[in-house]
C-alpha positions as a Markdown table, in Angstrom:
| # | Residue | x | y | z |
|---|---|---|---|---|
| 1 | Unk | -71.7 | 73.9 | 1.9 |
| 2 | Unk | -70.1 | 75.2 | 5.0 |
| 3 | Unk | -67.4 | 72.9 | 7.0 |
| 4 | Unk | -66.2 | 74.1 | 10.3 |
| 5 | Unk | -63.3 | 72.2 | 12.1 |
| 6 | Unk | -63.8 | 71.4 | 15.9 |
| 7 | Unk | -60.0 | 69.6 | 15.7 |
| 8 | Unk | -57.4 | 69.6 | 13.5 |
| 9 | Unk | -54.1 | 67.3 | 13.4 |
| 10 | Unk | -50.5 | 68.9 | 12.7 |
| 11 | Unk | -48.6 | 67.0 | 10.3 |
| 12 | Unk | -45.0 | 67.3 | 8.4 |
| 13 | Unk | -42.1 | 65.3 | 7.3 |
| 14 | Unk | -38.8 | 65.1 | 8.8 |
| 15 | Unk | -36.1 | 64.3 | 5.6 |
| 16 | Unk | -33.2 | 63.5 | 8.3 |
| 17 | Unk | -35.2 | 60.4 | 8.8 |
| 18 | Unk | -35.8 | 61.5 | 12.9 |
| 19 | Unk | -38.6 | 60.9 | 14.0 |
| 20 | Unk | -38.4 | 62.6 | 17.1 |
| 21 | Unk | -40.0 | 66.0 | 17.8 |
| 22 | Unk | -37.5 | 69.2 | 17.4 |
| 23 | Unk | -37.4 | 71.8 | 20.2 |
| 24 | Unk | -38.9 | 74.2 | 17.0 |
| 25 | Unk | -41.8 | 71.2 | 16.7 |
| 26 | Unk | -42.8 | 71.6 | 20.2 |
| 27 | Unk | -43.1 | 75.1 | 20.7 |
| 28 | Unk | -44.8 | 75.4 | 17.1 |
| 29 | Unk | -47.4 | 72.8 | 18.8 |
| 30 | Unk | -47.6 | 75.2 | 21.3 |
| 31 | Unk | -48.6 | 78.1 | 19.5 |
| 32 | Unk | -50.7 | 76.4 | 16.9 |
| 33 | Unk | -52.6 | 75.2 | 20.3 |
| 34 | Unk | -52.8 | 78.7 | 21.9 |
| 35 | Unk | -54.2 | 79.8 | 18.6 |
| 36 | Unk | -56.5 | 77.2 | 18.5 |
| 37 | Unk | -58.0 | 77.9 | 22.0 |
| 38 | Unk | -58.6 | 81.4 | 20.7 |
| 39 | Unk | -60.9 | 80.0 | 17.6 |
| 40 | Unk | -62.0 | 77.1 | 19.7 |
| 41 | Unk | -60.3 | 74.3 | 17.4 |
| 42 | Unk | -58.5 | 71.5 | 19.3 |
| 43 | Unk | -55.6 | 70.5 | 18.1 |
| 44 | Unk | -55.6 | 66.5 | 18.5 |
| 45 | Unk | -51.8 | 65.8 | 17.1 |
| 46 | Unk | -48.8 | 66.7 | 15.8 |
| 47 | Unk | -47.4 | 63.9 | 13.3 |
| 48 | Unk | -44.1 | 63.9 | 12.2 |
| 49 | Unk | -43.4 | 61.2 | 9.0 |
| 50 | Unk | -40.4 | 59.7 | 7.8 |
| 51 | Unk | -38.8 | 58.3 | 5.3 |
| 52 | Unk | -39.2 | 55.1 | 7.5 |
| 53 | Unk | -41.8 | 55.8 | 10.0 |
């Protein structure tokens, strides 16, 4: 059985317990979604977890 993707959703932990996205986050969002566009696969998110979030 065959599965292709149409969307995939980015997702890694951040041990320093920040949540927020890093300047190196957001421009590897970037290229992941350039990439994407070439293989026609949206990329729906980019989650970042937590210790407590």
């Amino acid at each position: 059985m065959e599965h292709q993707a149409a969307a995939i959703i980015l997702a890694h932990n951040h041990p320093s317990g920040n949540p927020s996205p890093s300047p190196a986050d957001i421009q590897l969002t970037r290229r992941f979604s350039k990439a994407g566009k070439l293989l026609d696969v949206t990329i729906m998110d980019h989650i970042i977890f937590t210790d407590s979030s």
